[in-house]
N, C-alpha and C positions, 0 to 999 in steps of 0.2 A: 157433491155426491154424484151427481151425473158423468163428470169428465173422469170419474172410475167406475163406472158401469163395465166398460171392458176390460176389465179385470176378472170378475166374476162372470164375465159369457164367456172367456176360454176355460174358464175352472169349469164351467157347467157342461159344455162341448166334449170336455174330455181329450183334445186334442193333445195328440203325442210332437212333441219334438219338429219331426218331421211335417206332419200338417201342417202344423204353426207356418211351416219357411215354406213350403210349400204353397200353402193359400194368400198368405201375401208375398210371394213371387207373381202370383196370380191376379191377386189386385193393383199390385206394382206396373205389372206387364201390362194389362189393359188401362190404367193411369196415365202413362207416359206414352203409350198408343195413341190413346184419345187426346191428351196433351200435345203430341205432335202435328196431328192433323188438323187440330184447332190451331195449336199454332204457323202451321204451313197457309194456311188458309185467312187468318191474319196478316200474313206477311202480304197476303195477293190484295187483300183488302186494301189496305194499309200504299200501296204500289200503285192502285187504279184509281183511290182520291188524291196521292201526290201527284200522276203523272199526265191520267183522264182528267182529273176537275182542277188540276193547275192548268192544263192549258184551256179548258173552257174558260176560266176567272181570268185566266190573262193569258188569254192566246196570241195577245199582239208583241209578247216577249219572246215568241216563237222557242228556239234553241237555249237563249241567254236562260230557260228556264233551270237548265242542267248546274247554273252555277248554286241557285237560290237554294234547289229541291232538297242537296243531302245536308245544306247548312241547317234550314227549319229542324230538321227528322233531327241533328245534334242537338238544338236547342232544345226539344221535347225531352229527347233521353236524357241529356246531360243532368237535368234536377233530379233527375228518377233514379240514375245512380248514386250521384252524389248525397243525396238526403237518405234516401230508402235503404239501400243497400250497395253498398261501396265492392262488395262480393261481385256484385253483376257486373264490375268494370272489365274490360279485357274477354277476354276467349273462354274464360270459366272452367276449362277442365283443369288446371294448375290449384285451383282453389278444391276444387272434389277432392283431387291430390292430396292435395294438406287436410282437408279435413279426414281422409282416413289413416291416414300417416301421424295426424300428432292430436287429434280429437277425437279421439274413438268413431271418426263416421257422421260424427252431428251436425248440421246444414241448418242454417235459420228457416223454419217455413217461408220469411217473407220474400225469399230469393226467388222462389218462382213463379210469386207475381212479378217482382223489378225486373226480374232475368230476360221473363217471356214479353213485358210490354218495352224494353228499354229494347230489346235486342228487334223485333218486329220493325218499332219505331225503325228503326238504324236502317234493317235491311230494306225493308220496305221501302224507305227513301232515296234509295241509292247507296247506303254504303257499301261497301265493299268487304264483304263480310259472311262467315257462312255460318249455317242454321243447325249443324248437326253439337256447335259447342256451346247454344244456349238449351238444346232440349237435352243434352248429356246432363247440363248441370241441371235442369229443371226434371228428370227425372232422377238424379240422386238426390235432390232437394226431397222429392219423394217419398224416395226408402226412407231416409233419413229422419223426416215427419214419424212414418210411421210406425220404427223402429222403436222410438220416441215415445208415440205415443202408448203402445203396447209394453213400454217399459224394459224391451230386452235388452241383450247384452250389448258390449260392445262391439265384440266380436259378431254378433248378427246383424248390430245396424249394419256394420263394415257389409255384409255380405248383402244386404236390402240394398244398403249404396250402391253395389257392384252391381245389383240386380237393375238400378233405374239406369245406370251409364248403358247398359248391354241394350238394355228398352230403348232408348234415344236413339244410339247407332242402329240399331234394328227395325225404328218407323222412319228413320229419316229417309235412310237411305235404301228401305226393302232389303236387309241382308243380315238375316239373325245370324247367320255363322260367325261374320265379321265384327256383328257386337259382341258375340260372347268374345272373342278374342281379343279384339281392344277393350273390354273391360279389366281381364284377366292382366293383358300384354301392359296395357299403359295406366288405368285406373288402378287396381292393386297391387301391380308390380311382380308377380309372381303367379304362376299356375300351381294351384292347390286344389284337389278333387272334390274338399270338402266344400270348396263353392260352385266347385260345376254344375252341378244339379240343377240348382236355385236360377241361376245365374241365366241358364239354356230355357229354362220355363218363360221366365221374362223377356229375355228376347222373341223367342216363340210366338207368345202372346201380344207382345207390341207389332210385331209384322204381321201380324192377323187380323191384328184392329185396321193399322193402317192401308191394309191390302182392302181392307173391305170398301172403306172410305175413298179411297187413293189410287186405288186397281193393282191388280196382280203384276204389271207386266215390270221387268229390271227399270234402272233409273234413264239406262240409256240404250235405244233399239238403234243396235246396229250389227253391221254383217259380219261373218264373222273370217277370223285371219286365223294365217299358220304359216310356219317355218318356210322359207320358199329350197335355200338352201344351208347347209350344215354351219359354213361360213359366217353366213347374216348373225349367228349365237356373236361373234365378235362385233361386230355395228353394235348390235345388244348392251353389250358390255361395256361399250364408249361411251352408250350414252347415258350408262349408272352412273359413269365419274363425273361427265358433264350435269348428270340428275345432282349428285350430292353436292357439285359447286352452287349450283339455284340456291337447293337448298341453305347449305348453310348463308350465304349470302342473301335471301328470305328472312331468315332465325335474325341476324345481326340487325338490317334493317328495322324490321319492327320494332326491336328493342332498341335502338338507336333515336327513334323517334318516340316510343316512350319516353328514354330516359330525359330527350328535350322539354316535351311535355311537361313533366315532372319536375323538371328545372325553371321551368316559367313561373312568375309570381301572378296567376289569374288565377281567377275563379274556377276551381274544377267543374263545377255547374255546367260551365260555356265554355270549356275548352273543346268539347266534340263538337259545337257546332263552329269553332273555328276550322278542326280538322274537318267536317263536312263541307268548310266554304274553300279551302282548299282541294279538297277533293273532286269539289264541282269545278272549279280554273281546269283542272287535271281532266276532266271528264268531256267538258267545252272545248279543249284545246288539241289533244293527241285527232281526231279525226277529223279535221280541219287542217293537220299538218300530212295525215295519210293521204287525205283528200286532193293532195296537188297532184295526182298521179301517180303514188306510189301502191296504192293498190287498186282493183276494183271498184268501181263506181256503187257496187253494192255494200261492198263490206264496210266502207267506213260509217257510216248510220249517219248521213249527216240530213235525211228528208226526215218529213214529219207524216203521222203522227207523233210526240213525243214517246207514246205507249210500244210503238212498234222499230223504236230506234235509240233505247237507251242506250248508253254506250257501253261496250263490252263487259269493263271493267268495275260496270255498280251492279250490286248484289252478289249474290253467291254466284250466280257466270253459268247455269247451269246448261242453258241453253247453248253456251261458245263452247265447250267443254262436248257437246254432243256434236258442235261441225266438227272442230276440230276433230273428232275420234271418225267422222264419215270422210275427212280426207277434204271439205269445201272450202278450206279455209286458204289463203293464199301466203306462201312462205315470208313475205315484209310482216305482214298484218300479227302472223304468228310469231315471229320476232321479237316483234316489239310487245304484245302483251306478257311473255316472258319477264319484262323490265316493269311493265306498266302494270301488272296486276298485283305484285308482290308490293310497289310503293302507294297504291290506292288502297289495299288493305292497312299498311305500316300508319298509312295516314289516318285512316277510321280508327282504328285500337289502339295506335298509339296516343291518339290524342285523349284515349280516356272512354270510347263509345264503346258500345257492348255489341259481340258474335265471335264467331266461332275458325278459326285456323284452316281446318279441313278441308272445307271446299274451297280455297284459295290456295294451297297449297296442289293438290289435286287440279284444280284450274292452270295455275302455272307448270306442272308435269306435263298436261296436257299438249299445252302451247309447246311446251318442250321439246316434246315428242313431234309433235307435228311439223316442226320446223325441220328437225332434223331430219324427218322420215322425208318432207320435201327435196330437202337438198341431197339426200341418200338414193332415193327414186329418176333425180337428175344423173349421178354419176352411175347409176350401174342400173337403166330402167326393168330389165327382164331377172333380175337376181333378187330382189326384195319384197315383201310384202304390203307393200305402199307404205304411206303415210298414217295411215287409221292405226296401221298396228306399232304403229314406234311411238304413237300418241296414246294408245291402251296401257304401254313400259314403262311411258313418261311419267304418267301419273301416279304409278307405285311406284315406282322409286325417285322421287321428288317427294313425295309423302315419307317413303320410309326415310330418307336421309333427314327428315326434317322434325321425324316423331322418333325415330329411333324405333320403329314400330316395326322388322318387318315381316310378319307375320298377320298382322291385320293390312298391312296394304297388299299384300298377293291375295287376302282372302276377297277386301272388299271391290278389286278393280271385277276380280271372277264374279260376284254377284252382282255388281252395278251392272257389267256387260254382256252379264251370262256368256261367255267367253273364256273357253278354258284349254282352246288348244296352243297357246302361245305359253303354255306353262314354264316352258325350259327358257326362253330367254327372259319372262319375266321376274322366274328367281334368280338369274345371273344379274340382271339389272336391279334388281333391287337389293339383294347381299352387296353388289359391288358399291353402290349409292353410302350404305350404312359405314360399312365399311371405311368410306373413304371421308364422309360427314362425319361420323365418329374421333377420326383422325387428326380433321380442319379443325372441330368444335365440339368440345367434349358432352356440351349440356344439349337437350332436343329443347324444341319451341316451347315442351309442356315444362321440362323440368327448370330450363334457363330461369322462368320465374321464379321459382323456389329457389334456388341456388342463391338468386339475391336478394332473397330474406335470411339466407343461412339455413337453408333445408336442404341438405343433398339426400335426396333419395335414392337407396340399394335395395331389391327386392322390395318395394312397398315400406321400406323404412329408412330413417333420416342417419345418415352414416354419420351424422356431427352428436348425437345423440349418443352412439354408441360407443363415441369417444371421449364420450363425458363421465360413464360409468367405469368405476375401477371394479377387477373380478373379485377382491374382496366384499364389496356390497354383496353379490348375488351369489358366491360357492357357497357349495354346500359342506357347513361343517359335523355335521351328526353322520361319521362315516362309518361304512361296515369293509373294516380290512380283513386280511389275512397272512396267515406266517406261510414262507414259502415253504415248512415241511407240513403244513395242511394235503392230506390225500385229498384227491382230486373226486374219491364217494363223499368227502364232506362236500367240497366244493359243488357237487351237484344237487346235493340238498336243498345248501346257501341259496342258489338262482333258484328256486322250486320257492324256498320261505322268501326272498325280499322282491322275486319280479324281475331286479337287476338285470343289465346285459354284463356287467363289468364290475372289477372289484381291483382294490388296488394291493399290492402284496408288501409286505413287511420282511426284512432281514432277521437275523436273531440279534439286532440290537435297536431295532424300531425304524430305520430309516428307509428310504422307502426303492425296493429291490424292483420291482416292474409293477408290469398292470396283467389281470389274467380276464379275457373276456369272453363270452357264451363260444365264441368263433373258434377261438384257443381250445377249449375245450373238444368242441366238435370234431376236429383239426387231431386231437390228440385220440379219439376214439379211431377212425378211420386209420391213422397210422399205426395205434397198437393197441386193440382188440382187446391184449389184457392188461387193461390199465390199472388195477386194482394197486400196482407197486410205486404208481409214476405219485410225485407230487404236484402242488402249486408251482414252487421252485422249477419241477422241471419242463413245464408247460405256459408259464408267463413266458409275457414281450417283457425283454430288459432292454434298455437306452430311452424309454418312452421321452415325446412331447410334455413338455413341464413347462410351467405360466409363472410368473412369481403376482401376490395378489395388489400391491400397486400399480401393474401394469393396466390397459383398460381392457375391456370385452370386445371392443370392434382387435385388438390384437390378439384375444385367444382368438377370435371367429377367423382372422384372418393362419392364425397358426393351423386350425383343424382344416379347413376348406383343402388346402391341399392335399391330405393324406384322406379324406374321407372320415375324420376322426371323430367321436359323439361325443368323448370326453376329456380333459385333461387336466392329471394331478396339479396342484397348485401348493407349492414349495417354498419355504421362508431364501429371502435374496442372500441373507448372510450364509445360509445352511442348505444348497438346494437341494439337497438328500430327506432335508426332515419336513414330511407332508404333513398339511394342514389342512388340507378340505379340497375337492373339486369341484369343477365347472364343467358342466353338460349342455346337449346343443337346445334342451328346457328349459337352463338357466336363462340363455341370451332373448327369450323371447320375456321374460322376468325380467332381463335386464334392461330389456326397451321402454318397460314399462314404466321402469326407475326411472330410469333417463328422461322420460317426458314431463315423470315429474319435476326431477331435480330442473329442468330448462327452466318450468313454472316458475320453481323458487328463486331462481335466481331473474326471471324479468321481474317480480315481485320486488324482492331486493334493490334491483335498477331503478325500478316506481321512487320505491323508500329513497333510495339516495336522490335523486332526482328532486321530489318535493323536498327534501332534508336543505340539499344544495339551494333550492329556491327560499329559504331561509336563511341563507346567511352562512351557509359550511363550506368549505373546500373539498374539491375532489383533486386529490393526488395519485402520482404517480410513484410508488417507490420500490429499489432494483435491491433487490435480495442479495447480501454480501457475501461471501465466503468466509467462515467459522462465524457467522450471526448468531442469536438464538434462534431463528427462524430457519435456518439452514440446518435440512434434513429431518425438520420438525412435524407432523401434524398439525393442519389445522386449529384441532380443538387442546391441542397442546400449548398454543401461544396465548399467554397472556394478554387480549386485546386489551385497548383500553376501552370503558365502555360507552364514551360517546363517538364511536369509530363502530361504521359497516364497512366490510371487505366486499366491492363490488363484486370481482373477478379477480383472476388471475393467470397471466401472460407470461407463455414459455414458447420463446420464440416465433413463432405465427398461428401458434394455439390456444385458442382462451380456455381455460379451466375454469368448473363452476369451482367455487373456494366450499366443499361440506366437508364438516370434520376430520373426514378421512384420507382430504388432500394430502401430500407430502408436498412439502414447500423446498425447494433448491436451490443454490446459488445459482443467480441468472434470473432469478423468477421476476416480473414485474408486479408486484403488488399494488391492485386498484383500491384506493381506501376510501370511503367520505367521513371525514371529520371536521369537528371544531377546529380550531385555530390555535387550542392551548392544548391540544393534545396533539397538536403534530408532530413536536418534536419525540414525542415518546413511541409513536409508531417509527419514526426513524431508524430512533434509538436500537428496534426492536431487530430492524434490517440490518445493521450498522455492525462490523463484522467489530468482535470484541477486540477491546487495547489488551498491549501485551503488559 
């Protein structure tokens, strides 16, 4: 009885709609406020008994402590993800992704205990790693709790979710504009108004919290730059394509050392603190090699204390990230953390430990920047803005080629640096960066992960999904037509009784003559005044956009997008004159919804055949013949036999879920699990008839 108490306190409140999202926006945003700063404050803790009381306990290891420190911090985290929550592996915003994209928004509560302690652990220790993509997911963990718990829709978890990602980038990094916009830009996939509201409260609210705890002032005080001359806009621009090489080159690596990871036959438990004992060789080794001279006697951190000489490259970098943008840094030193920061993180996350993409990536634009603006300051000293300001460019656009994001990285470099007069080359450098990332590598660091689960995301939903639905599942057949010698006074009635924008027209023999839509109408008053004489006929689009209904949804979506179309008639393939129902751009959001079923059904399916096959069955493969019974058949039209499940089926590098309404075609690969005395009948079934 208790854990439905709040049920009846918002019945009793009287809250409309709007309060509802409103007040937990509100709890949401101070949630993952307070969550941030506890967990920033964690990481420090967590930093001063590895770094302070490792070298008290064994301070006769001096240096060699840097090999030991990120290996322990793996070994701690590695149980905590592997047992508790397997979610918390990796970077985390990839997984928000997929939960609003094919789970309505639902996030296990226990994620952001494992999230917040696995990921502390890490950074804390040295890893290499940033904090802004374990409080993203620990605040859509969040919304998502408490969406949950309040019982709302899915549609509003989705939009709590968005609310706690906005909260994260918002306390992390002091820049609520920049969360609403990477929640919007990369968390949801799409700007839609009906979550802006929500969305801006939360963030709001989280940079309030943390401002209070954390202090008001940007993440990073430095002076500020501008344009020196009109020219320098082209340096600018060299160094987005140089930015979008890192990048991609960043994307590939990490994933690269995943995928080894992954291929290894250990213990997932103890693979981060393998990647942590690698990381510390990595972290021991590069300033010992800077150290013969090639840079400054300062920059390489080779004196102690340990606490005051970590090496650049462990943790989120925040502090290299802030010379680097004051111009202190020296051009070898920035070089090479270019190479060495992106493989120090690849090593942390790939191996399995838990943080965040973000500030590594923005770390290495940094360096980026700063090396170039180095060597740029060398060849032309009185014509450029120094170094700080190609190192401010750097950073967004190494970010944007690497997030695909770039509208959150112009926002968040502005509110990190409170620096906004460099506006014009840093949206040339980071359009050019996306641009040219885009080009190299189609997937960003968020989506690559889903892509090799089989999730491509468009606008916030899975384009493999939308290819799995045929427009027959979801048109609409209860239709309200018209003859095209309908006056156009009825016609205006019609829209007045059904709401419609559009209506499809009839010939005098039924088949189907155009489409007449509210626009048409409109269009037809403005040109003739007395319209009283005109018809439907004279006033429909003829030629219209027409679907047939075995084709899928992702290919109406793709037929309307071009022309800005909301609807289109859908016509039998033998007769494409004789309509049979339409599909609306209402429909496809209906039809995504099918599609995540239908995915369901058939992993379900895979389960079945799988334990089936661990008893004793076969799984085959068999090629659909030309004049079969199977060829050109329906699904639910063939005969299976009934100890045979149709796993899938494959037409040419596309899997088809197999529901009723499939049409099966010469070519098709048929995935079957059967018995071993019914194979031959499934053959049979393929096997193109004797003459």
């Amino acid at each position: 009885m208790k854990l439905r108490l709040h049920i009846p306190l918002l019945d009793r409140l009287h809250l409309s709609d709007t309060g509802v999202l409103i007040g937990t926006a509100l709890v949401i945003g101070a949630g993952t406020g307070l969550g941030a700063v506890g967990f920033i404050k964690l990481i420090a803790l967590i930093q001063k008994l590895f770094f302070e009381g490792g070298e008290q306990i064994l301070g006769s290891l001096g240096r060699w402590l840097f090999l030991l420190i990120p290996a322990v911090g793996g070994l701690l985290a590695g149980p905590i993800i592997a047992y508790l929550a397997p979610e918390a592996k990796g970077h985390g915003v990839p997984e928000v992704m997929q939960a609003i994209a094919l789970r309505g928004g639902r996030i296990r509560p226990v994620v952001v205990v494992a999230k917040a302690t696995a990921s502390a652990l890490c950074i804390g220790s040295g890893g290499s790693a940033g904090r802004e993509g374990p409080i993203v997911q620990i605040g859509a963990a969040l919304g998502s709790t408490l969406g949950q718990w309040l019982k709302l829709s899915e549609g509003r978890i989705r939009n709590l979710v968005a609310c706690g990602a906005a909260a994260g980038i918002a306390a992390t990094f002091n820049a609520p504009i920049a969360g609403v916009i990477f929640s919007m830009e990369i968390i949801l996939g799409e700007f839609h108004l009906g979550d802006l509201g929500n969305v801006i409260i939360s963030a709001v609210m989280a940079s309030t919290i943390a401002r209070i705890f954390l202090g008001a002032q940007p993440a990073f005080t430095i002076p500020s730059h501008g344009v020196q001359t009109p020219w320098e806009v082209l340096l600018y621009a060299l160094l987005g394509v140089l930015a979008a090489i890192a990048a991609v080159g960043f994307i590939r690596l990490l994933y690269w050392f995943e995928d080894r990871f992954d291929e290894w036959k250990f213990p997932n438990a103890l693979k981060p603190a393998v990647g942590g004992l690698l990381l510390g060789i990595l972290g021991f080794s590069y300033p010992l090699v800077l150290g013969l001279g090639l840079v400054p006697a300062g920059e390489s951190r080779l004196g102690l204390p340990l606490i005051n000489n970590i090496p650049h490259i462990f943790g989120a970098g925040f502090s290299t990230i802030e010379d680097a943008l004051l111009g202190k840094l020296s051009f070898t030193l920035l070089l090479a953390l270019v190479f060495l920061k992106p493989l120090a993180t690849s090593l942390t996350l790939g191996s399995g430990n838990s943080g965040g993409v973000f500030a590594p990536a923005l770390f290495t634009g940094a360096a980026l920047g700063g090396a170039f603006g180095n060597l740029v300051e060398k060849l032309f000293p009185d014509a450029t803005a120094g170094p700080g300001a190609f190192a401010i460019v750097g950073m967004a656009a190494v970010f944007a080629g690497a997030a695909h994001a770039p509208f959150t990285a112009i926002l968040i470099v502005f509110e990190m640096t409170d620096d906004y007069r460099l506006i014009i080359p840093l949206m040339a450098a980071v359009i050019i960066s996306m641009l040219v990332s885009e080009r190299l590598h189609r997937e960003s660091i968020y989506t690559l992960k889903l892509a090799r689960r089989g999730i491509r995301l468009r606008s916030g939903r899975d384009v493999d999904v939308m290819e799995s639905v045929h427009v027959s599942e979801v048109m609409l057949r209860d239709l309200v037509t018209l003859s095209m010698d309908t006056p156009t006074t009825v016609l205006a009635e019609k829209f007045i009784e059904t709401g419609r924008h559009g209506f499809p027209v009839l010939d005098e023999i039924g088949d189907l003559y155009g489409i007449v839509s509210l626009e048409d109408y409109r269009t037809a008053l403005e040109r003739s005044p007395g319209h009283k004489n005109l018809t439907v006929g004279d006033i429909a689009s003829r030629g219209v956009v027409s679907i047939f209904p075995d084709e899928t949804v992702g290919a109406a979506l793709r037929r309307m997008a071009p022309r800005d179309l909301s609807r289109l008639p859908v016509v039998e393939r033998d007769n494409p004159r004789h309509l049979i129902g339409m599909v609306r751009r209402n429909d496809i959001v209906r039809a995504y919804d099918v599609g995540v079923t239908n995915r369901e059904k058939m992993r379900l399916r895979s389960s079945e055949a799988r334990i089936r096959e661990s008893s004793g069955l076969s799984t085959v493969e068999v090629r659909i013949e030309k004049g079969s019974l199977c060829d050109g058949s329906r699904m639910s039209e063939v005969q299976w036999p009934r100890d045979c499940i149709i796993a899938a089926i494959r037409r040419g590098r596309r899997s088809i879920i197999p529901h009723g309404d499939a049409i099966l075609q010469a070519g098709d690969i048929v995935v079957a699990v059967t018995e071993q005395d019914v194979l031959n009948l499934v053959r049979g079934l393929c096997a193109a008839k004797k003459a």
